[in-house]
mmCIF file of the C-alpha atoms, coordinates in Angstrom:
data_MODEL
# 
_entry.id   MODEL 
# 
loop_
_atom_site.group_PDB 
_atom_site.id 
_atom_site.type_symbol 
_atom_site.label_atom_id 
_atom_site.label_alt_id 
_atom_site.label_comp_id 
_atom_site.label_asym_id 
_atom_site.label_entity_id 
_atom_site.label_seq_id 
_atom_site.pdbx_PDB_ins_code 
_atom_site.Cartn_x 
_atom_site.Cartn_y 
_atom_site.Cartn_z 
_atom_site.occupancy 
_atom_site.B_iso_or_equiv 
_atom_site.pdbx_formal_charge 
_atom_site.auth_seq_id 
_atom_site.auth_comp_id 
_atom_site.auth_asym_id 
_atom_site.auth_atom_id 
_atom_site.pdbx_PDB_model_num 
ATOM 1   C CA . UNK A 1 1   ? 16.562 171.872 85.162  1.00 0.00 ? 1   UNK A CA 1 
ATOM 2   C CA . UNK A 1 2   ? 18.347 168.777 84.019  1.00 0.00 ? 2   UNK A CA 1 
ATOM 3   C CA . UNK A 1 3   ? 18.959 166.169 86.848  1.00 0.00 ? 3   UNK A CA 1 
ATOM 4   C CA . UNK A 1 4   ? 20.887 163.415 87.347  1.00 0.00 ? 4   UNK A CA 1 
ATOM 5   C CA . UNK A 1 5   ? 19.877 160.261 85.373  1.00 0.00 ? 5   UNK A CA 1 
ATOM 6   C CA . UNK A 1 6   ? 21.753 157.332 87.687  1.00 0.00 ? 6   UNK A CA 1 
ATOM 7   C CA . UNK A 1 7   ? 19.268 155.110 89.184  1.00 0.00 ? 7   UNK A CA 1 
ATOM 8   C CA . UNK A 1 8   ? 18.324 155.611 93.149  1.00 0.00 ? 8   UNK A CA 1 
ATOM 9   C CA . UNK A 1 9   ? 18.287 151.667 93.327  1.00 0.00 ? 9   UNK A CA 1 
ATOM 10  C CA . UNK A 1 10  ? 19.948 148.600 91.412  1.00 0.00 ? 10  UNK A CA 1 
ATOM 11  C CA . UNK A 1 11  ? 18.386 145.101 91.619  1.00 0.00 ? 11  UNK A CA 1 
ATOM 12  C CA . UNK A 1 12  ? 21.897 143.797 92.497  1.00 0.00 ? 12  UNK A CA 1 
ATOM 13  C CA . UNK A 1 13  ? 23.014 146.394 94.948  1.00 0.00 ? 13  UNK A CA 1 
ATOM 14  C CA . UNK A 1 14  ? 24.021 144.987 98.169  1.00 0.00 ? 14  UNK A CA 1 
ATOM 15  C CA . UNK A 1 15  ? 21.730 144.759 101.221 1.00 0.00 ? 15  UNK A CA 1 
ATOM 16  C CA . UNK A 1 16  ? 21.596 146.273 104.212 1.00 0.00 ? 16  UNK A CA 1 
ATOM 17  C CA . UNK A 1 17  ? 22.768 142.881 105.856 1.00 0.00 ? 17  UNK A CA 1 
ATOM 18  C CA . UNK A 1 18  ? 25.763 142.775 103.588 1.00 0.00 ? 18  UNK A CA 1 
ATOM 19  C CA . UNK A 1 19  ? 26.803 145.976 104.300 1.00 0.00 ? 19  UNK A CA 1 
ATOM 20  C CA . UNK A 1 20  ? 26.468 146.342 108.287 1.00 0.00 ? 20  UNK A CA 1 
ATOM 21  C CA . UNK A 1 21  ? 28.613 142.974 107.704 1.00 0.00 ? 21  UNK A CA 1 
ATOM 22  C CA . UNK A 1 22  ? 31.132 144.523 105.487 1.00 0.00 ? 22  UNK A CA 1 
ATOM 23  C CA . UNK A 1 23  ? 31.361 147.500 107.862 1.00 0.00 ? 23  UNK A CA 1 
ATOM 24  C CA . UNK A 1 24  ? 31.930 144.995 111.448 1.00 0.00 ? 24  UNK A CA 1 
ATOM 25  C CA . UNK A 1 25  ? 34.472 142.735 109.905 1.00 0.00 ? 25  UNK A CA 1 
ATOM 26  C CA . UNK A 1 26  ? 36.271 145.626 108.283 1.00 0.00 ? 26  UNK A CA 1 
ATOM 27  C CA . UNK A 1 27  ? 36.351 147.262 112.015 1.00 0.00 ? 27  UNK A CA 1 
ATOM 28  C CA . UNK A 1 28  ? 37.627 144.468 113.581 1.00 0.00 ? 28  UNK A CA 1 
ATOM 29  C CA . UNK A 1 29  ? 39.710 142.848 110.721 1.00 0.00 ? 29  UNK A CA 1 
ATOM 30  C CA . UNK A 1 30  ? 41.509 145.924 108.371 1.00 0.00 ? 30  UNK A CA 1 
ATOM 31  C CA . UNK A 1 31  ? 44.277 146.896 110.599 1.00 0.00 ? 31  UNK A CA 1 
ATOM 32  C CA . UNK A 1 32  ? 45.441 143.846 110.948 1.00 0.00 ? 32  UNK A CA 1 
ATOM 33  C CA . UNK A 1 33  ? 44.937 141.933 107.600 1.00 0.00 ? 33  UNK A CA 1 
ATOM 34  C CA . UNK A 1 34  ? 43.985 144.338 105.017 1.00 0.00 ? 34  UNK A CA 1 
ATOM 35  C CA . UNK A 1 35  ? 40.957 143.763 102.441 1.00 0.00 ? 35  UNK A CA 1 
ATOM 36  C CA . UNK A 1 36  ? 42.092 140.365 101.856 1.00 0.00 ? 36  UNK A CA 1 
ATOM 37  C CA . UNK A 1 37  ? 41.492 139.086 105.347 1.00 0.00 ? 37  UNK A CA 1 
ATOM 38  C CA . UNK A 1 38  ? 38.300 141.668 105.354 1.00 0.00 ? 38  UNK A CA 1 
ATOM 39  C CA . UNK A 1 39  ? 37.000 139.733 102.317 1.00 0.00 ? 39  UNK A CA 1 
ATOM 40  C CA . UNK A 1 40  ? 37.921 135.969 103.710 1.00 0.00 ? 40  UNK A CA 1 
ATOM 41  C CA . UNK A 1 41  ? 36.045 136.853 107.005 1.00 0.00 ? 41  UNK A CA 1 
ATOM 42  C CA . UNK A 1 42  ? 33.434 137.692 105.343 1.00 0.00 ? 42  UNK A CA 1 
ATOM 43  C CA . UNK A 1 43  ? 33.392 134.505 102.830 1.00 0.00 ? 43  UNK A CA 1 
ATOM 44  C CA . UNK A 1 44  ? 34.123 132.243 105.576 1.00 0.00 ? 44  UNK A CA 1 
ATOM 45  C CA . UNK A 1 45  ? 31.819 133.476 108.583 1.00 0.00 ? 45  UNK A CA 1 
ATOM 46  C CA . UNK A 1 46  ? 29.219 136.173 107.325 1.00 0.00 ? 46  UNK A CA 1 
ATOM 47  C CA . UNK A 1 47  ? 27.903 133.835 104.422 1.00 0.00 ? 47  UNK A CA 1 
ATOM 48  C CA . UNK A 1 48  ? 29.241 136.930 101.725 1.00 0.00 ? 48  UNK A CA 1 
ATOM 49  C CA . UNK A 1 49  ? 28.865 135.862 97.996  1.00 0.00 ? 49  UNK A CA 1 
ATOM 50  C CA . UNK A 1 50  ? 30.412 138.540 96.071  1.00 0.00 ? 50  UNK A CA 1 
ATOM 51  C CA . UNK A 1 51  ? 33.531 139.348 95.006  1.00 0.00 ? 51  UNK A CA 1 
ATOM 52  C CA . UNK A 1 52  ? 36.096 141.024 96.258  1.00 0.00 ? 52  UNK A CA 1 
ATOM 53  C CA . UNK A 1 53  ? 35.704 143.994 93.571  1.00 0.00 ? 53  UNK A CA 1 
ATOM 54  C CA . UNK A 1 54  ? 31.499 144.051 94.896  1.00 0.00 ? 54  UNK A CA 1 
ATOM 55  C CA . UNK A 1 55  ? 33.214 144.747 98.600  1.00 0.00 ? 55  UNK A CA 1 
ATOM 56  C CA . UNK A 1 56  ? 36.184 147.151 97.604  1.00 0.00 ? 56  UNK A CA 1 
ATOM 57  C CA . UNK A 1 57  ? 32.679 148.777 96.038  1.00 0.00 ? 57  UNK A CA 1 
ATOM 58  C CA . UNK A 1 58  ? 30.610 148.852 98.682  1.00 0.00 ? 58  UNK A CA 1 
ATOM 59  C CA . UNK A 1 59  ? 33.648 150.015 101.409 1.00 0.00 ? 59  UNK A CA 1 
ATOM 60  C CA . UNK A 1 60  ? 34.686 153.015 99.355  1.00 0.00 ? 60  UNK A CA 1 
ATOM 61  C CA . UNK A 1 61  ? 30.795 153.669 99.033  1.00 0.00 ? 61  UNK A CA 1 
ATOM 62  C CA . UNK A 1 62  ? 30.885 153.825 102.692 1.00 0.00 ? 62  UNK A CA 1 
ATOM 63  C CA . UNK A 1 63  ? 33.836 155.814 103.221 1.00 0.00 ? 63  UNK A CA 1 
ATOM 64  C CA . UNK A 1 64  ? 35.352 153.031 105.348 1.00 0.00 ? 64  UNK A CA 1 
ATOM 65  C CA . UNK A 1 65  ? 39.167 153.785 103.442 1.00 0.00 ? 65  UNK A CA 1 
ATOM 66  C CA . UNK A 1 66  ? 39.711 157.253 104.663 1.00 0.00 ? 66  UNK A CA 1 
ATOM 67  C CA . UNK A 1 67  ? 43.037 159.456 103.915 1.00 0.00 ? 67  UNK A CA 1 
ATOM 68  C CA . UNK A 1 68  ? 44.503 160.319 107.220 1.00 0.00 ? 68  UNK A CA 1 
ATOM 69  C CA . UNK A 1 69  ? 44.108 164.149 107.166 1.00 0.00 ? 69  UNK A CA 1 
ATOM 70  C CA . UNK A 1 70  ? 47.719 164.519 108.742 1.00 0.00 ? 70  UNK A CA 1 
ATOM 71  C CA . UNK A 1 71  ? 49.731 162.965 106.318 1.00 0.00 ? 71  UNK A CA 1 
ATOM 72  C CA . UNK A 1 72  ? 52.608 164.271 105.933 1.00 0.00 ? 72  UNK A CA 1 
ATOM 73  C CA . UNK A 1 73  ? 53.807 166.528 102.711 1.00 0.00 ? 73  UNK A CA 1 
ATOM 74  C CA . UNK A 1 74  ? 55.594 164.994 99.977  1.00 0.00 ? 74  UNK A CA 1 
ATOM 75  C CA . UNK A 1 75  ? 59.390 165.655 99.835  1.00 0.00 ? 75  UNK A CA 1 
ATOM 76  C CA . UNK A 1 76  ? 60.273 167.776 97.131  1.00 0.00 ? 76  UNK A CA 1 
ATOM 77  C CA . UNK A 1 77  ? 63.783 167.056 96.246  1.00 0.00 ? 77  UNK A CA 1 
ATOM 78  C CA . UNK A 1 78  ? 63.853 169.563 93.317  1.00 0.00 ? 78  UNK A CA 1 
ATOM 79  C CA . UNK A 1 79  ? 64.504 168.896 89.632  1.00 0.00 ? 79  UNK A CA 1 
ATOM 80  C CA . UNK A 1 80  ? 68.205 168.769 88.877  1.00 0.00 ? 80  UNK A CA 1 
ATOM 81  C CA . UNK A 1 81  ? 69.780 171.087 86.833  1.00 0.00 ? 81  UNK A CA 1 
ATOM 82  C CA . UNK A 1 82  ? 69.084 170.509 83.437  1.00 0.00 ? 82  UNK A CA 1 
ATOM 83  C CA . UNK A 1 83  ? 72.639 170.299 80.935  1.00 0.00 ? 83  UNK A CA 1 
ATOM 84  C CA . UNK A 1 84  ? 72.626 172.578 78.120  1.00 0.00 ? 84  UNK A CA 1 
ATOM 85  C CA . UNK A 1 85  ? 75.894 171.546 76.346  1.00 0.00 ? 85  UNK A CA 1 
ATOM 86  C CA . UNK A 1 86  ? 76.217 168.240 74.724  1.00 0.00 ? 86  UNK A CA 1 
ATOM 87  C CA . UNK A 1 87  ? 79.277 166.326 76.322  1.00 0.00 ? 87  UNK A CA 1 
ATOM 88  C CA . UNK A 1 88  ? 78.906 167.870 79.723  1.00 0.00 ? 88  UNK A CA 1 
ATOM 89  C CA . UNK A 1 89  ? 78.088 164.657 81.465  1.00 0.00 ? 89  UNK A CA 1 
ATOM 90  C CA . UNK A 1 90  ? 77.896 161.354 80.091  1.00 0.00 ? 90  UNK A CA 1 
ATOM 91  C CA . UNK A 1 91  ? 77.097 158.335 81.703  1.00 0.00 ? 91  UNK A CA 1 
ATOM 92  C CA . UNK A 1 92  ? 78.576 154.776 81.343  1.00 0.00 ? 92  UNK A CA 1 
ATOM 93  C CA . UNK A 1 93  ? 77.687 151.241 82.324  1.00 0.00 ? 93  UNK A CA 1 
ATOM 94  C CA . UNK A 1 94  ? 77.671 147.669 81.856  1.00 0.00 ? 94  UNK A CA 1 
ATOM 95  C CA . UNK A 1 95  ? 75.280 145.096 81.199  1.00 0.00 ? 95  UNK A CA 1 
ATOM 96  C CA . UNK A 1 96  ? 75.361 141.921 80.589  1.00 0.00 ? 96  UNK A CA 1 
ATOM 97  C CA . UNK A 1 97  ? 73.259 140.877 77.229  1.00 0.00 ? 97  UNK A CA 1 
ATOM 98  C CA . UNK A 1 98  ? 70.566 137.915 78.517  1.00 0.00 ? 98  UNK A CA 1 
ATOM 99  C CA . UNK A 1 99  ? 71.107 134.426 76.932  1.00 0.00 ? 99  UNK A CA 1 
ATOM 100 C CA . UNK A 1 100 ? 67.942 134.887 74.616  1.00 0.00 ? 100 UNK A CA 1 
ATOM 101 C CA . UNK A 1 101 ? 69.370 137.447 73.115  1.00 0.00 ? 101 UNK A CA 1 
ATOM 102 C CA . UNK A 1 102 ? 72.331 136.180 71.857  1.00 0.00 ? 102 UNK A CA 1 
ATOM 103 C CA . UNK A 1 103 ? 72.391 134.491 68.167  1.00 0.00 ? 103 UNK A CA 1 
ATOM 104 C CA . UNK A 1 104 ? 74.562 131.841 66.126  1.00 0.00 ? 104 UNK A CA 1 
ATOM 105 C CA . UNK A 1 105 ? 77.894 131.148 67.662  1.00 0.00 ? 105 UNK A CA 1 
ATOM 106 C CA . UNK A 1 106 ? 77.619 132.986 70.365  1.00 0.00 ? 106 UNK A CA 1 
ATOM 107 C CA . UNK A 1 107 ? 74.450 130.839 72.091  1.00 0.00 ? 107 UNK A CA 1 
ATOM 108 C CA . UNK A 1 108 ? 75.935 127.819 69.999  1.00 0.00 ? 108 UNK A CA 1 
ATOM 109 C CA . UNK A 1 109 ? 79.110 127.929 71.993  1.00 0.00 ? 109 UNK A CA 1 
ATOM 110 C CA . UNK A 1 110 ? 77.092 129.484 75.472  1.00 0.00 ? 110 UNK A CA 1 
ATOM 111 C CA . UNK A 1 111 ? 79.445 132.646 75.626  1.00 0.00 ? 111 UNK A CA 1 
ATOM 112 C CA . UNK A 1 112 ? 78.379 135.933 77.723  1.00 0.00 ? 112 UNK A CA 1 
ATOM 113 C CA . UNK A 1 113 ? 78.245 138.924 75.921  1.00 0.00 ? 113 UNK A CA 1 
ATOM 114 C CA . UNK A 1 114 ? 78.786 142.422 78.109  1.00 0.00 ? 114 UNK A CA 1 
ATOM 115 C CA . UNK A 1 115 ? 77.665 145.612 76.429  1.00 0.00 ? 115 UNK A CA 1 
ATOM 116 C CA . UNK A 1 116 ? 79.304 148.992 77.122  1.00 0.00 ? 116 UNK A CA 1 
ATOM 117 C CA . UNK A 1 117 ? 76.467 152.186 77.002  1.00 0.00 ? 117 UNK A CA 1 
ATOM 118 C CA . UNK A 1 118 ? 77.753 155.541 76.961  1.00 0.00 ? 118 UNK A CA 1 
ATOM 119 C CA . UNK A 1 119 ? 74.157 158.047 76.999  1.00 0.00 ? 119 UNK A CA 1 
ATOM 120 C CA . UNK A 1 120 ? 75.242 162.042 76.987  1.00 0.00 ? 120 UNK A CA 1 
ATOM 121 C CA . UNK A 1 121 ? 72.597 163.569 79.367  1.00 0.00 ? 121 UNK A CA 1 
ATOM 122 C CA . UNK A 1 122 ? 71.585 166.640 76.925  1.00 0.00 ? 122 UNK A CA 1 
ATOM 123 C CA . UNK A 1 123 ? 71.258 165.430 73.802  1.00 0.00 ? 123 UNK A CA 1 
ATOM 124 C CA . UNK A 1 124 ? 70.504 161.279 74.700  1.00 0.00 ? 124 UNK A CA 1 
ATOM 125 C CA . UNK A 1 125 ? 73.338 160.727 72.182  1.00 0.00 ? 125 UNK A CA 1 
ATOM 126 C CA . UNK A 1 126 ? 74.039 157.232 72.667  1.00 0.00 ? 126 UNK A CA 1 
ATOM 127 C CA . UNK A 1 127 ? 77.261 154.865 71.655  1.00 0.00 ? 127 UNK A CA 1 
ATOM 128 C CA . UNK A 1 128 ? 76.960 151.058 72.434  1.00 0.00 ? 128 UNK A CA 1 
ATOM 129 C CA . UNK A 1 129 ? 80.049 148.283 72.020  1.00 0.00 ? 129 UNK A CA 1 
ATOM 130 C CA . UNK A 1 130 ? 79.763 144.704 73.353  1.00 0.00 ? 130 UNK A CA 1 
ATOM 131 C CA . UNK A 1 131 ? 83.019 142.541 74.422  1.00 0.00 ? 131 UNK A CA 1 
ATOM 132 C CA . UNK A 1 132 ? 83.352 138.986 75.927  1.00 0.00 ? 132 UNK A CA 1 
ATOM 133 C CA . UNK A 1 133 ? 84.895 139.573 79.576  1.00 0.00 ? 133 UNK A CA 1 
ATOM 134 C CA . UNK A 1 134 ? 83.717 142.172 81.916  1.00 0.00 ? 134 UNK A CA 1 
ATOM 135 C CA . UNK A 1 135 ? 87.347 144.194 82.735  1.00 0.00 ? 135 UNK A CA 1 
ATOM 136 C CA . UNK A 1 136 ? 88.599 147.163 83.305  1.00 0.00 ? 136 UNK A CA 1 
ATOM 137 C CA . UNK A 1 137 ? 91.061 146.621 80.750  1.00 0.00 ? 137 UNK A CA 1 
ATOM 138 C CA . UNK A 1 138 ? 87.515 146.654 78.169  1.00 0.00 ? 138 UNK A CA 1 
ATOM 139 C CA . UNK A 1 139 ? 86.231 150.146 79.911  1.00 0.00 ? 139 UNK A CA 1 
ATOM 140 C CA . UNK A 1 140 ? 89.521 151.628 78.774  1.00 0.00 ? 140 UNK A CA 1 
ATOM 141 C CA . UNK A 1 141 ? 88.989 150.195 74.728  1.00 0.00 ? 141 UNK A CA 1 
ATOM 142 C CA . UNK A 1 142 ? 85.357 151.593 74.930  1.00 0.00 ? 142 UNK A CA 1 
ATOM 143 C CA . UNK A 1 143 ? 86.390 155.269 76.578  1.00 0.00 ? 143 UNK A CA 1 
ATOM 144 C CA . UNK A 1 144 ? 88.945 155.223 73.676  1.00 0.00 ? 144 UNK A CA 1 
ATOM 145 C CA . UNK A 1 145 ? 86.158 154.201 71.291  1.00 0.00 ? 145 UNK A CA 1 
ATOM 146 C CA . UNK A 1 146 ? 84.011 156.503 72.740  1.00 0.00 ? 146 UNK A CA 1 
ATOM 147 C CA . UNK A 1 147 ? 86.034 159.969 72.407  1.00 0.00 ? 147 UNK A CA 1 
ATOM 148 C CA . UNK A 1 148 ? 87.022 159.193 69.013  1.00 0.00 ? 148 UNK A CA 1 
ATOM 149 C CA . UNK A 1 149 ? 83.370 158.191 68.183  1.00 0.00 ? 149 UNK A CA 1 
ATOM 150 C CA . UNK A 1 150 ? 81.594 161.815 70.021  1.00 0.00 ? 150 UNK A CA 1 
ATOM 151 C CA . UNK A 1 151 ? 80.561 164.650 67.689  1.00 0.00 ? 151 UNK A CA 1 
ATOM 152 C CA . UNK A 1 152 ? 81.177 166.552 71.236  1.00 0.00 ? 152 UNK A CA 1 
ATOM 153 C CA . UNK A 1 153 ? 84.496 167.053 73.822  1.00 0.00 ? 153 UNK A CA 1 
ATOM 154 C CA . UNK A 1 154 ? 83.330 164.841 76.485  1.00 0.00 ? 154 UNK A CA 1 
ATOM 155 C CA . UNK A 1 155 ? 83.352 167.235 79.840  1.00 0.00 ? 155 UNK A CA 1 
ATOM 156 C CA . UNK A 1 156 ? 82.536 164.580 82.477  1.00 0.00 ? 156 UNK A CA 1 
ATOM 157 C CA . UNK A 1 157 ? 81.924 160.549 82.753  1.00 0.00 ? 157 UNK A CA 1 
ATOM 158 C CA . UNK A 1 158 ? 79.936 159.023 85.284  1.00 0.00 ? 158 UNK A CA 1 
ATOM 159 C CA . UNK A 1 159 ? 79.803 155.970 86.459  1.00 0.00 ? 159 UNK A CA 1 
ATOM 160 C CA . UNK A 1 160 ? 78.430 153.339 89.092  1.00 0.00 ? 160 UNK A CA 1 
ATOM 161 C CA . UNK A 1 161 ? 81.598 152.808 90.812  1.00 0.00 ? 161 UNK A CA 1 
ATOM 162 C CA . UNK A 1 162 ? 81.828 149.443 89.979  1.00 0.00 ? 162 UNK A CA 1 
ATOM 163 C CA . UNK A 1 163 ? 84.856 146.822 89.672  1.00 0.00 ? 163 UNK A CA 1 
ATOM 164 C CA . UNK A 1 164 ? 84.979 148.090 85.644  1.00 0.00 ? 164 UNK A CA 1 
ATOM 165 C CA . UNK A 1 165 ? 85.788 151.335 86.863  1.00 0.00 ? 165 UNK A CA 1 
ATOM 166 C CA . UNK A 1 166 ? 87.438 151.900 89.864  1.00 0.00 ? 166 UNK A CA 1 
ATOM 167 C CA . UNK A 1 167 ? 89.030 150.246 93.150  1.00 0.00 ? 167 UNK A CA 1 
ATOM 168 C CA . UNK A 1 168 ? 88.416 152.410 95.652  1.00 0.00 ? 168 UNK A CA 1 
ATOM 169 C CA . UNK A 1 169 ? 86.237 149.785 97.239  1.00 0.00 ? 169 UNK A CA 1 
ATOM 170 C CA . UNK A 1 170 ? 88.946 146.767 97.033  1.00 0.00 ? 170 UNK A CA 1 
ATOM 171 C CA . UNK A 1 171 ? 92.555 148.691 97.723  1.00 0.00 ? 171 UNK A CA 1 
ATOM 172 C CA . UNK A 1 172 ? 93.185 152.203 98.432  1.00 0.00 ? 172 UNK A CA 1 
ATOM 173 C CA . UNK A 1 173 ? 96.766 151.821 96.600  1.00 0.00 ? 173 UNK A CA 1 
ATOM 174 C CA . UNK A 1 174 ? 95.835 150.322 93.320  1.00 0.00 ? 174 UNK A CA 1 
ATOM 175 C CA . UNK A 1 175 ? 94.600 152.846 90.585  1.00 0.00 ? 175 UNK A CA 1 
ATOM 176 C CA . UNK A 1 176 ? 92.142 150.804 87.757  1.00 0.00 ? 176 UNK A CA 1 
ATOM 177 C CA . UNK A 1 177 ? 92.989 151.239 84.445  1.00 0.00 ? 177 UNK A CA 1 
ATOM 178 C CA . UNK A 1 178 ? 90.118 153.385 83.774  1.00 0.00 ? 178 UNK A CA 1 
ATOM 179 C CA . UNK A 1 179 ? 91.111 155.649 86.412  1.00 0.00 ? 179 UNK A CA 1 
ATOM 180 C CA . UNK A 1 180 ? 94.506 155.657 84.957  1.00 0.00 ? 180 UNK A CA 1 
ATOM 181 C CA . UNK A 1 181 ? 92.791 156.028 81.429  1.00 0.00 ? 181 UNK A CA 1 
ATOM 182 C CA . UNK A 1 182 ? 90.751 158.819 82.465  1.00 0.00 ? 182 UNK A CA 1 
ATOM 183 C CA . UNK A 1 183 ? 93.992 160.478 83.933  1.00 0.00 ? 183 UNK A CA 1 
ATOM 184 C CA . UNK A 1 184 ? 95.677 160.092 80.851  1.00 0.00 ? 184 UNK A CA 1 
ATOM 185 C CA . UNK A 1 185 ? 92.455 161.805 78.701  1.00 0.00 ? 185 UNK A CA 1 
ATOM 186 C CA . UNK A 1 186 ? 92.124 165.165 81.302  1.00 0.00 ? 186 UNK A CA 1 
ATOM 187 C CA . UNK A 1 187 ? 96.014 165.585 80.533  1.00 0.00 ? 187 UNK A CA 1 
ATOM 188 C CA . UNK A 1 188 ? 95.504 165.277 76.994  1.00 0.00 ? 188 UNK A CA 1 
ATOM 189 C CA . UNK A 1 189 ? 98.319 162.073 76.798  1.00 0.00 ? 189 UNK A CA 1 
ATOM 190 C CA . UNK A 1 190 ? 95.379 159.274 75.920  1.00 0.00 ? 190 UNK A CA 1 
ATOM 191 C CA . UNK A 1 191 ? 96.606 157.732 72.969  1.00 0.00 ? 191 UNK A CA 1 
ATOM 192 C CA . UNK A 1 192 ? 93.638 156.534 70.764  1.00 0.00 ? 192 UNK A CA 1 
# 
């Protein structure tokens, strides 16, 4: 019958010493400092030479890192419904392009360049425009840009709520003019 062909011994396996000392510092010393502080009390006190990899080794060999057999069960929080029709949710936001990426004139003269990204969920359809100032007034060019440039009727538009979009967390009375622009499309009266 064939049998196992790993070696009962290995000249550099770690001695009984070593190990009763990896298994009385990591008693007293794990709870409180993890295997770092394990493997500096050892280092500093028990005369260990090996590395830290050699005592991870030697403490799983052990079975010193147990799984606490009550853990409790993952959460499952469910997939979320997956979209089937192009245009029936597409998401918007801003970034700001990093200096490194910018080229000629535009690191030349150290301007900020803010890029617009429209992604439709179901098919990952994806429309990109960049502009020099980070307003509202430039969400409401790029959902205009946008709807004329879909192959789809854009259903719904998220967002992350910010400044861009809305005001709901600055004044309750003032509408943004993507709000107002997004009005204006669900009517039917945006002008592109």
């Amino acid at each position: 019958m064939e049998r196992s062909h790993r070696p009962k011994s290995h000249p550099k396996q770690q001695t009984m010493a070593e190990e009763s000392a990896i298994k009385f510092v990591f008693e007293r010393v794990f709870w409180r400092y993890g295997l770092d502080g394990v493997y500096d009390e050892l280092v500093r006190n028990h005369g260990y030479k090996r590395t830290p990899s050699g005592m991870y080794s030697g403490i799983k060999r052990m079975g010193l890192l147990k799984q606490p057999k009550n853990k409790p069960p993952r959460r499952n929080f469910g997939k979320f419904p997956e979209l089937t029709k192009p245009g029936e949710k597409v998401q918007i936001d801003v970034k700001e392009v990093p200096r490194n990426c910018l080229r000629g004139s535009w690191k030349r003269d150290e301007k900020r360049l803010y890029q617009w990204t429209a992604i439709d969920e179901c098919t990952r359809w994806r429309f990109v425009y960049g502009y020099e100032e980070h307003t509202p007034e430039n969400s409401v060019d790029f959902l205009k840009r946008l709807i004329a440039a879909a192959p789809f009727k854009i259903q719904t538009i998220q967002t992350d709520n910010g400044v861009e979009f809305t005001y709901k967390y600055i004044s309750d009375e003032i509408k943004c003019p993507f709000e107002l622009a997004l009005e204006e499309f669900k009517h039917g009266d945006l002008i592109l």
